[in-house]
N, C-alpha and C positions, 0 to 999 in steps of 0.2 A: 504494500500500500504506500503511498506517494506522501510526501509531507502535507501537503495540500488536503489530501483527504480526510488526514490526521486529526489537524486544528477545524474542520469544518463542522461547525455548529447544524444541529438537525432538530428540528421540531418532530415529536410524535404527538398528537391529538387523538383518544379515544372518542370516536363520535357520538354523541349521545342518545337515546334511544329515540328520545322527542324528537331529534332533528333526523335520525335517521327515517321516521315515522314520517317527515316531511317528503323526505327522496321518494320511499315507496309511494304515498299520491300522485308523484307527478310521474314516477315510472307508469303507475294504473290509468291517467289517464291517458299516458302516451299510446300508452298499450291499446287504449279502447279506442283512439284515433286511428291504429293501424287495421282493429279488427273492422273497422267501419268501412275500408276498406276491399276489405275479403271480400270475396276469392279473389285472388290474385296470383300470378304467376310470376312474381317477380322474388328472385330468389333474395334479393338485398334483403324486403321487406318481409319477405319469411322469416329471416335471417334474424331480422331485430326484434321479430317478435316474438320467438323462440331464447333472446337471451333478455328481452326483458323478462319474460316469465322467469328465466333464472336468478335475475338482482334483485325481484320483487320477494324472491324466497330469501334471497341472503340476506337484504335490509332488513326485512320484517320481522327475524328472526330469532326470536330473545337469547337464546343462546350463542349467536356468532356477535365478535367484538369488528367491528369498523375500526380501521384506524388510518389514521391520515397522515404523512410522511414527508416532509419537506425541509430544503436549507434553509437553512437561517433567512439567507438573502430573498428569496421567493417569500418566508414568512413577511418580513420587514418591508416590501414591494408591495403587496398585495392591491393594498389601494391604488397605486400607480400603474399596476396591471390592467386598467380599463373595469374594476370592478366597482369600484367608487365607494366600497366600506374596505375597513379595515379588516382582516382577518378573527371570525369571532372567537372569544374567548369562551372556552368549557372548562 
């Protein structure tokens, strides 16, 4: 490992269930925007709706832990990323 790797500060965030509870709504509704679709022949959008049924099982999950993984520098950016909050605190 490199010196740089070394001294490089990381953020780990456990996401909280609440917010995780957020993600799955908007994965469901996405999901019910794809099936609205249906039938459909197009492999892409098969594609996403077969893996959002899978993150709708992981988010919702009380037993799996979310966690969020980031530099330092990307933590401390956040706002200047085009998001216009700060990165929240849990």
């Amino acid at each position: 490992m490199n010196q740089l790797n070394q001294n490089k500060m990381r953020y780990t965030i456990k996401l909280p269930q609440d917010q995780q509870d957020i993600v799955v709504d908007a994965l469901r509704i996405y999901k019910e925007t794809i099936e609205s679709l249906c039938p459909t022949k197009e492999d892409a959008i098969n594609g996403k709706h077969f893996d959002l049924q899978g993150l709708i099982g992981i988010f919702s999950e009380k037993d799996i832990e979310v966690r969020i993984e980031m530099d330092e520098r990307v933590h401390n950016s956040f706002i200047s990323r085009g998001h216009n909050v700060d990165f929240p605190i849990y």
